[in-house]
C-alpha positions in Angstrom: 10.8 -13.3 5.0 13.6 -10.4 4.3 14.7 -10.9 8.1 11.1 -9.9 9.7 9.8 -13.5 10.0 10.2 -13.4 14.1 9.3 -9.4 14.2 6.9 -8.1 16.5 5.1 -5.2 17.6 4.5 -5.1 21.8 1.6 -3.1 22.9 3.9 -0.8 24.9 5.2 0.4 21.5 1.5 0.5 19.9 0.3 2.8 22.4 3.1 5.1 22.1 3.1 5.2 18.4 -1.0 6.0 19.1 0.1 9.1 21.2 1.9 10.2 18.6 -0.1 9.5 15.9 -3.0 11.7 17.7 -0.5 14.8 18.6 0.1 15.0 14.8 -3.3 14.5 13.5 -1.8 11.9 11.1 -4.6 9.7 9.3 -3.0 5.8 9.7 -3.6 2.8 7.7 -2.1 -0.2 9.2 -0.9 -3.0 6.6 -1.3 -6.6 8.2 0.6 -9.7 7.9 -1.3 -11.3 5.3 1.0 -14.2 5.6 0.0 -16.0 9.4 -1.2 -19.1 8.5 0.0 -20.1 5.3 1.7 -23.6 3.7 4.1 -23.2 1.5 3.5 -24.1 -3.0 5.1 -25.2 -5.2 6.4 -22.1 -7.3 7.2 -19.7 -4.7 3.8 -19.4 -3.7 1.8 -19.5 -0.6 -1.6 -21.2 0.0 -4.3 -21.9 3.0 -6.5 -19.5 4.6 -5.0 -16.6 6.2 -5.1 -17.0 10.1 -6.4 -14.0 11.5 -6.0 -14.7 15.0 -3.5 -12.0 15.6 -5.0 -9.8 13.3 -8.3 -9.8 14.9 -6.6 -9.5 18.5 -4.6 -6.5 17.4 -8.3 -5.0 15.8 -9.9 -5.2 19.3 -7.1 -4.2 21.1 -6.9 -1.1 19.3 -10.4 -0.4 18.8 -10.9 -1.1 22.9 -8.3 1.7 23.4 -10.4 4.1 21.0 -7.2 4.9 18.5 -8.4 6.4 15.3 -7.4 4.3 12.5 -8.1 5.3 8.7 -7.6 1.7 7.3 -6.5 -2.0 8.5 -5.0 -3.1 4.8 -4.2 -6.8 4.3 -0.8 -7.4 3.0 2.1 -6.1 1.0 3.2 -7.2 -2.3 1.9 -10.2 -2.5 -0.6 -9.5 -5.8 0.8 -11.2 -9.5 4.0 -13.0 -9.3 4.6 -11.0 -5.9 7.4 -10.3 -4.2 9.2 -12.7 -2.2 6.6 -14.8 -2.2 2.8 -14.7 -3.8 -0.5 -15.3 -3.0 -3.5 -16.8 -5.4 -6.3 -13.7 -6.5 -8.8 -16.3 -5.7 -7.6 -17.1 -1.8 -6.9 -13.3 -1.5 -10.5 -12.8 -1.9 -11.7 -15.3 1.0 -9.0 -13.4 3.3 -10.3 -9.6 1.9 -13.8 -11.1 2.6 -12.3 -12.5 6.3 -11.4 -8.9 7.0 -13.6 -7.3 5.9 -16.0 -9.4 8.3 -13.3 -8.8 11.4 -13.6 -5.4 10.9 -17.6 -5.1 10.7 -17.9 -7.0 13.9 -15.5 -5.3 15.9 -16.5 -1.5 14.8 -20.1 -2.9 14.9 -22.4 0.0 16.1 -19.0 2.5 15.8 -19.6 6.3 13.9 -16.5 5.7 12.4 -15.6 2.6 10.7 -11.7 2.4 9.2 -11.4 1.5 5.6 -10.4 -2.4 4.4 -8.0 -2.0 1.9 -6.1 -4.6 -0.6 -3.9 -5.8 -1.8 -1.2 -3.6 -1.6 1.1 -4.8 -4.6 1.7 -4.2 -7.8 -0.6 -4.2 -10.5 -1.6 -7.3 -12.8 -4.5 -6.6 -15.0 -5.7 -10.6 -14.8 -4.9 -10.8 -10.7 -6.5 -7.8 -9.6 -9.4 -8.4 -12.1 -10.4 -11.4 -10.4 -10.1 -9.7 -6.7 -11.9 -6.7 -7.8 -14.8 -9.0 -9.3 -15.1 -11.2 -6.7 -15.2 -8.8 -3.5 -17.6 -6.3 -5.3 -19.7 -4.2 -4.7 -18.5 -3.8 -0.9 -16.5 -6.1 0.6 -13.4 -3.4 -0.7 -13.3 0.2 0.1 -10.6 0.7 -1.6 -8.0 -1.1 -4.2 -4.3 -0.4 -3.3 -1.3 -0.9 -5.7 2.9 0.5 -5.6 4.7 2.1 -8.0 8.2 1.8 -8.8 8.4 2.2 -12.3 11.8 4.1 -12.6 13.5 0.6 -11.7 16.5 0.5 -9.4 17.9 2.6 -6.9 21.7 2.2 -7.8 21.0 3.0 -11.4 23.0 5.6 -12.9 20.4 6.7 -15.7 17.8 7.5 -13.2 17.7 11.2 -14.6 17.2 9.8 -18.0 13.9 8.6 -17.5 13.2 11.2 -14.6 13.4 13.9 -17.4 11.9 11.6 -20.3 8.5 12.3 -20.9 7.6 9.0 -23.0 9.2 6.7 -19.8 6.9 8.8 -17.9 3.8 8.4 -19.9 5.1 4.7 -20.0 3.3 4.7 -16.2 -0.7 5.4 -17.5 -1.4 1.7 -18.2 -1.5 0.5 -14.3 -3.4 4.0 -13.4 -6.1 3.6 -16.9 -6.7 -0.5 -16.7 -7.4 -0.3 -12.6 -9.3 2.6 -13.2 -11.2 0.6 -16.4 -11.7 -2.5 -14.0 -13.4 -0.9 -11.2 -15.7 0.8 -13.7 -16.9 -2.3 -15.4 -17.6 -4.3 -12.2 -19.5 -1.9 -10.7 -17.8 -1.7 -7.3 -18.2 1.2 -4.3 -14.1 0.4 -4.2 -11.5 3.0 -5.6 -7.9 3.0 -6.1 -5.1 4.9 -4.4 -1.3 4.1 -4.5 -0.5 3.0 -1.7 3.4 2.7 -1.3 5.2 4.6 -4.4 8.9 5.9 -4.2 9.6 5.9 -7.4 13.0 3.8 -7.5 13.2 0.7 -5.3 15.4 -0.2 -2.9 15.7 3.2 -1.1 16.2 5.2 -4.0 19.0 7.3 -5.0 20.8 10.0 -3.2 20.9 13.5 -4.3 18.7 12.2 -7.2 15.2 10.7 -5.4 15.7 13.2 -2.3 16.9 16.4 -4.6 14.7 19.0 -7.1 14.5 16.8 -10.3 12.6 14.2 -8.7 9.7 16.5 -8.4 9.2 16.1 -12.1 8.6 12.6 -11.8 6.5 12.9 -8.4 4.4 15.7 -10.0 4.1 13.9 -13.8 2.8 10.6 -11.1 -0.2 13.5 -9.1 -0.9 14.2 -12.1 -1.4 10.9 -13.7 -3.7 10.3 -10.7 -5.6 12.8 -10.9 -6.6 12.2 -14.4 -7.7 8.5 -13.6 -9.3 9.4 -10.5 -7.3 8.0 -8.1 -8.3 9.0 -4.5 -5.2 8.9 -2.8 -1.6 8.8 -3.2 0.8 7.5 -0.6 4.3 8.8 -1.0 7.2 6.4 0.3 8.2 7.5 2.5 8.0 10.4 5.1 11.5 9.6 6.2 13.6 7.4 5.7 15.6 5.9 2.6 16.8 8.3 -0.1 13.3 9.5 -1.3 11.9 10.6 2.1 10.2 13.8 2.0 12.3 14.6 4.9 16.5 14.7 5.1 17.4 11.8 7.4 20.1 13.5 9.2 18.7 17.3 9.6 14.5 16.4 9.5 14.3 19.5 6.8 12.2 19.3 3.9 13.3 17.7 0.6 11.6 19.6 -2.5 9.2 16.9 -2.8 8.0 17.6 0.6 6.1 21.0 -1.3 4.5 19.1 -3.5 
């Protein structure tokens, strides 16, 4: 899917990513292919179990090498109507539940268990109602969803809503309802963002990468803050037009001080 279908990650390139990672102290989640296995549905859907094969070889490889990793996520978008493609809340439960049982019985006996995270995508009350309900109070650490809510890239009123505070406030419902759902089930699981740059498709150059953005990016710490979401992942370090870093020179973008 998107030109990926045949990617792959070799070893050789895991480990070196892994020296890295430890030189700068970065905390890493890794998001899995939540789609190994699957038959394609009618509706742009996917359906079967998830295959976990790989995904379980990659775990023990990784834990076998003792690499510190914050969180083994499963998927990417693939929550509500998806992207791409979708998968059922009630079949992303048995494949939460799978790794959450992968990961138990590899870090078995370990001080330092990562975190199993899900799904990853973009927030639909009725969807993530029925994963949250049906993997609590444990079988989730921790309830992932992206944010995009300023719309395209290429659009020329970006600013507009940037600087409009009722387009901003227009954002609470996804951060208040997954923050109302956890409550009421009675989960250990909380919610960070977990992919949010704003405006898809790489953003917009010398808008998403320059000083007004900031008034979106600190309106959406905010916003998490006040519904007690743990963690917010920025998209992206570097890379695209809302990286925290310039692309060409590696100095810091204004949202970088955020």
């Amino acid at each position: 899917m998107f030109g990926f279908t045949e990617g792959c990650l070799p070893m050789r390139r895991w480990d070196e990513l892994n020296a890295f990672f430890q030189k700068s102290g970065a905390k890493i989640v890794f998001g899995l292919n939540a789609l190994n296995g699957r038959v394609p549905l009618q509706g742009g859907a996917m359906g079967g179990n998830w295959d976990t094969t790989n995904a379980a070889s990659f775990i023990r490889y990784t834990a076998g090498k003792g690499y510190k990793i914050h969180g083994w996520e499963l998927g990417n978008e693939l929550s509500g109507s998806g992207i791409g493609t979708k998968i059922g809340a009630a079949q992303y439960v048995k494949d939460a539940i799978a790794l959450k049982t992968t990961v138990d019985s590899v870090y078995r006996g370990s001080p330092a268990k990562p975190l199993v995270l899900a799904p990853g995508g973009f927030f639909d009350p009725a969807w993530y109602g029925e994963l949250i309900a049906k993997t609590k109070p444990d079988m989730l650490d921790v309830v992932t969803h992206h944010i995009y809510n300023l719309g395209a890239g290429v659009d020329t009123h970006l600013i507009d809503r940037i600087l409009d505070p009722k387009a901003l406030d227009g954002m609470a419902s996804p951060f208040r309802d997954l923050q109302g759902l956890l409550k009421a089930a009675g989960t250990s699981a909380v919610a960070w963002v977990g992919e949010s740059g704003g405006a898809y498709n790489s953003g917009h150059h010398l808008v998403t990468d320059a000083f007004v953005f900031s008034f979106w990016f600190l309106d959406q710490l905010g916003m998490s803050a006040k519904f007690d979401t743990k963690s917010y992942c920025r998209q992206s370090f570097i890379g695209g037009n809302y990286g925290l870093l310039n692309t060409t020179t590696f100095q810091p973008n204004p949202d970088y001080y955020r």
